[in-house]
N, C-alpha and C positions, 0 to 999 in steps of 0.2 A: 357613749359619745356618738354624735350624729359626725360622721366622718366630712360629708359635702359642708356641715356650716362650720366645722373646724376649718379646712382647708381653706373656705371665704372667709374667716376670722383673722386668720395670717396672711392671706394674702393682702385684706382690707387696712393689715397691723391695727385690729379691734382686741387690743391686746386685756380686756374684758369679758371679750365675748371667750377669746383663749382661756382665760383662766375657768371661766364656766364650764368649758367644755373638757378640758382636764381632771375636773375637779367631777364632772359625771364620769366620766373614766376610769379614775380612780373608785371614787363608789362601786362601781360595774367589777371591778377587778375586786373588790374587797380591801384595797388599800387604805381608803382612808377608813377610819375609825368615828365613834362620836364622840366629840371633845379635843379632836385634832384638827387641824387646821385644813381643810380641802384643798386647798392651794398650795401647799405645800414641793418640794421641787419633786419633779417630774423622777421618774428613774427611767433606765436605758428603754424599757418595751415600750412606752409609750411613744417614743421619738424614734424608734426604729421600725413603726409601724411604715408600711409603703404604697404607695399609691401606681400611677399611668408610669409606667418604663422603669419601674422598682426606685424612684423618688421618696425619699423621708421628704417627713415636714421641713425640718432644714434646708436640703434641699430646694425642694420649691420655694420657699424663702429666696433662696441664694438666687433662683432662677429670674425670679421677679424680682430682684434688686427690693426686698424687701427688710430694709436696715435695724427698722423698729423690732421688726418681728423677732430677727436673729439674735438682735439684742436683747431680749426678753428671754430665748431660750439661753442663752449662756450667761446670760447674769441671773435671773430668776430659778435656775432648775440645773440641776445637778446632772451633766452632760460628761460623757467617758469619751476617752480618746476614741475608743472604737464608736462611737455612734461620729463623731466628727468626723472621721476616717471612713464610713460608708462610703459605698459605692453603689450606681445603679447599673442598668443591663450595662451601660458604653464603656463601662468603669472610672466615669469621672465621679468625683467627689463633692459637697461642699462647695469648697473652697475652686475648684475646679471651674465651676456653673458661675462665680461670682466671676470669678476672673475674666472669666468670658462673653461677660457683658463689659457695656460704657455707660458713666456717668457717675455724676458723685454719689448717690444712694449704691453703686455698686460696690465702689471704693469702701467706703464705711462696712459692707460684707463684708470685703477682703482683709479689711483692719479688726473687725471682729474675727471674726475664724482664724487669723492667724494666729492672732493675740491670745485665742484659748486654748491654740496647742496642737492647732492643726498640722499634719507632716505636709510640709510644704514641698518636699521631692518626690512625690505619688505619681506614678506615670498610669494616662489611661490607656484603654485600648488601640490608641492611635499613636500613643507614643510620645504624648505630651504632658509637660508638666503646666502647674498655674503658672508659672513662670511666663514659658512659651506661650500660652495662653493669653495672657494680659497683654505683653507683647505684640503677639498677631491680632489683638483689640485696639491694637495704639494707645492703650491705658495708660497714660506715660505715668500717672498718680499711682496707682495699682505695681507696675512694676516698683517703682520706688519702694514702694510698703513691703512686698515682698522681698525686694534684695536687701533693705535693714533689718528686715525680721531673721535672713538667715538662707534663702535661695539658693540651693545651686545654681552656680551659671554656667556649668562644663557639662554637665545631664544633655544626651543629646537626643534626640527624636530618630525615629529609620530613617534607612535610606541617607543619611553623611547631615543629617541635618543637628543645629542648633540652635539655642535661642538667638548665636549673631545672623540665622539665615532670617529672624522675624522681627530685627528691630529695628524700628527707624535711626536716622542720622544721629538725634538728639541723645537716643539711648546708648548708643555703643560707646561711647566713652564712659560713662556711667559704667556700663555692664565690664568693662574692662580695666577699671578702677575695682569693683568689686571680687577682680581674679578672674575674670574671661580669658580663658588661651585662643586668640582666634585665630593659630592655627588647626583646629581641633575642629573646626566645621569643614567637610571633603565638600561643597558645594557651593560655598562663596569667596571662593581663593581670585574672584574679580571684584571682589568687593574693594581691595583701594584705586583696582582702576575708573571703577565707577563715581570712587568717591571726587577722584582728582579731579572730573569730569567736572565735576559740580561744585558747587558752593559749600563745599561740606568741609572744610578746614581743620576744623574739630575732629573730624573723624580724623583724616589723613593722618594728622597727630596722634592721635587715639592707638592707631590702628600703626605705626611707625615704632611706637614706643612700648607697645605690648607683644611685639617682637613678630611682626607680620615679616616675611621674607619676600626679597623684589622675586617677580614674577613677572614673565613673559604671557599674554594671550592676544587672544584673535581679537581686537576691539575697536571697533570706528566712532570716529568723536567728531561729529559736524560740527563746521564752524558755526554761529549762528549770532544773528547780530543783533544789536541790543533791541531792535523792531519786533524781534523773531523770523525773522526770515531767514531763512538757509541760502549763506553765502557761497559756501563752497564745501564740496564732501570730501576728502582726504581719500585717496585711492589706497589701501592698507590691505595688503598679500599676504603679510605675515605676523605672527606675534607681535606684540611691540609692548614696553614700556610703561611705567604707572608716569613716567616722567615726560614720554613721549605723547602718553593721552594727555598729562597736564600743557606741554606745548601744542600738541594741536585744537587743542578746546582755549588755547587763550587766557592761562591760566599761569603768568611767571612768577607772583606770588607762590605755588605751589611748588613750582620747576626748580625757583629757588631754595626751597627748604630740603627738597629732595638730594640737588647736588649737595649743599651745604652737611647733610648727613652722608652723603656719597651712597646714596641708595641707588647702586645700580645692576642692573643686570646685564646678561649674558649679550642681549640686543643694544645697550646703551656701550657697552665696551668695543661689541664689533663691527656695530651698522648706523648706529642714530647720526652721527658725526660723517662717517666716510660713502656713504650712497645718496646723503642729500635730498633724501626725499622730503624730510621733515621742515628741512629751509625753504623748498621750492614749493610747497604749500603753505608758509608763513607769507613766502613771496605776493602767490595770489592772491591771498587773502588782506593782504597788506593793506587798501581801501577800507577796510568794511570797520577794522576795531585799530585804528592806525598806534593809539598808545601801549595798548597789549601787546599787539603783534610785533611793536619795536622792542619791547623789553622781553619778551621772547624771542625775538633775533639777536638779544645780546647777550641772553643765559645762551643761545646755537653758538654761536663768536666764543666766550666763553669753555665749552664742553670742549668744541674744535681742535683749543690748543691744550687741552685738557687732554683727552681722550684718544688723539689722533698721533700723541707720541708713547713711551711706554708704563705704565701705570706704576706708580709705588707700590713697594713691594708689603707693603700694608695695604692697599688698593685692592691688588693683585689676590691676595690672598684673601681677604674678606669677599671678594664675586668669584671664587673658584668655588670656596670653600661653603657659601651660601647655597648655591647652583648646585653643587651636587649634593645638598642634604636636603634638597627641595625639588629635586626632578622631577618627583612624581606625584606634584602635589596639584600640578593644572592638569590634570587628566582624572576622568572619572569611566571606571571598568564596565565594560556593555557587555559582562560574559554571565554566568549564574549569580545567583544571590550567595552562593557560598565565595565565589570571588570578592564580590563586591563589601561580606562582609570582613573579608581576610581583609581584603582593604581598608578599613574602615577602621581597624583594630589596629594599623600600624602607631607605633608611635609620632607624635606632633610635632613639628617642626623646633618648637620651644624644645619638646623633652628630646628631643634629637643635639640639640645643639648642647644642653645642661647635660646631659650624658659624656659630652665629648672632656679625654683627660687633656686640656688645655688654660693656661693663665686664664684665670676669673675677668682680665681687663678684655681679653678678646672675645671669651664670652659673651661681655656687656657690652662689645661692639657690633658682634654678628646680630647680637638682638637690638640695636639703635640703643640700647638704653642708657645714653650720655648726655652729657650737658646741652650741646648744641640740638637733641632732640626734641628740648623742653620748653624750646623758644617759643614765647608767645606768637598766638595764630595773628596777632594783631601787629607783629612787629617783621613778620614774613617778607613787608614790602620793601622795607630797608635794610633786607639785607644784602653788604656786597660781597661778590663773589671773590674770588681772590685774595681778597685781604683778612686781617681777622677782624671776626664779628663778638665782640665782649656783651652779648645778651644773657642778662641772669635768668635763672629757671625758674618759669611762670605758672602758676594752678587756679589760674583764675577760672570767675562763669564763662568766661567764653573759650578757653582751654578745654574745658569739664564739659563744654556744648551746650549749657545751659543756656544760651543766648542764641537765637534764629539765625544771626547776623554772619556767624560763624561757621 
């Protein structure tokens, strides 16, 4: 076999010129016979031969998004889990190298390689699976493929990382529908504050309902108006609120759903309401988004006489009892890596709370997962506060984020 016009054969998918040159290989080895077929399927040395940075032919296939090609070595040739499961110097895979590109020719990799049997939870030298891989590609096609074929999504990367530290908006509900514990990532415990921030509706939902715990951080949320111009910056000292980010970004759809599950924290019980800061920056701002900003003065009004007398003793109890099985989950340890991995190892906030000997109904409180959590992201705007809201439990595409909008 002339190795450089093999390797232009698969790369070219001259899936012709491949089988010629297989079929002088086998010759050279003694495999084929006269009266047997030269083409016949390849067996493991041929495909486990390696090239530049210990690359198979696969491999390089995968690298080049080369769909034909790999389709040809796994439907044409008699391929073992271990030639699938190679590795080169970095320890990625296959299935690894596909992932890690974009585009539909890469896609079709990833749906062949998985589909012939690939271990789809292989971690390489970095600590990454395909998973995380596709993921940090924004392959929003690719992850799909992978989490129906069977993905982990709890497999974490060093250093506190997970696949929810690399996936977009669209994906976290997805990945959390597929059994994401996103308390289980120690590095984006601001991920619902950011989301509130934003347009990201679906997430907040997402992320509410697969049992994220309110949390206090450092976070400033510019007003900014619909020009884009930065109206006013929110003077913010201390920790504050996913609820408090969602009022000061102008966000009462949000604000709404939040009280509405009484997602609050340590900050919403003892400051949002009684220091006024949060009002007197809705105040200034009051010009710039005058519809927002009044129906966020009305969820403030609202909270006021909510919060400002003494909370039910169901209230009471679910922010005591939240807070202290999440104290230590917005701080991340700056001492040795033996620290940091002790930390890393603690149990999640989810198995923190399923551990505890308590009614299954309280359970399913501490972790939002109730009725009123489930309300459509699209009915967020009518809901009233105080009174009761009779919304049935929705799973629509725009629930699921399948929808930009959301």
């Amino acid at each position: 076999m002339d190795r450089s016009q093999f390797i232009t054969a698969v790369l070219y998918q001259d899936i012709e010129e491949i089988k010629r040159q297989v079929a002088a290989e086998k010759c050279s080895l003694g495999l084929a016979c006269l009266g047997e077929d030269p083409t016949a399927p390849l067996d493991d040395d041929i495909l486990s031969m390696t090239f530049g940075n210990g690359k198979t032919p696969l491999m390089i296939a995968a690298t080049e998004a080369k769909a034909n090609s790999i389709k040809y070595f796994i439907k044409e040739m008699q391929i073992s889990p271990r030639i699938l499961n190679l590795r080169n110097e970095d320890g990625d895979t296959a299935l690894m190298m596909a992932a890690s590109q974009k585009g539909k020719q890469s896609v079709l990799c990833v749906q062949y390689l998985a589909e012939a049997g690939t271990d789809l939870n292989l971690v390489n030298k970095k600590g990454c699976t395909p998973l995380i891989l596709a993921l940090r590609k924004r392959s929003t096609q690719a992850v799909s493929l992978l989490l129906d074929k069977g993905a982990s999504v709890n497999t974490g990367a060093p250093e506190g990382f997970t696949p929810l530290s690399f996936a977009m908006g669209r994906d976290i509900p997805k990945l959390i529908r597929y059994g994401l514990d996103p308390t289980r990532s120690r590095r984006d415990q601001d991920c619902l504050h950011k989301s509130a921030k934003k347009d990201r509706n679906a997430v907040v939902r997402a992320l509410v309902r697969g049992g994220f715990p309110p949390l206090d951080f450092l976070f400033v949320s510019p007003a900014v108006n619909r020009a884009g111009i930065l109206a006013h910056r929110p003077k913010i000292e201390n920790p504050i609120s996913p609820l408090a980010v969602a009022l000061y970004a102008k966000r009462p759809d949000v604000a709404k759903y939040l009280v509405l599950n009484r997602f609050f924290t340590r900050y919403d019980v003892l400051r949002l309401c009684q220091d006024g800061t949060v009002r007197e920056n809705l105040e200034v701002s009051r010009r710039v988004q005058s519809a927002q900003t009044e129906q966020c003065l009305e969820v403030v009004d609202f909270l006021s006489s909510v919060l400002t007398r003494p909370l039910s003793l169901r209230d009471l109890c679910l922010v005591t009892v939240s807070s202290a099985l999440s104290h230590d989950f917005a701080t991340y340890p700056q001492g040795s890596l033996e620290d940091q991995d002790t930390w890393m190892c603690k149990p999640t906030f989810v198995e923190r709370v399923e551990s505890l000997t308590i009614p299954p109904a309280f359970k399913r409180e501490l972790l939002h997962q109730t009725p009123s959590s489930a309300v459509c992201v699209r009915s967020w705007e009518d809901i009233t506060l105080g009174e009761e809201n009779n919304f049935p439990p929705c799973y629509c595409k725009f629930c699921d984020g399948e929808d930009n909008r959301y």
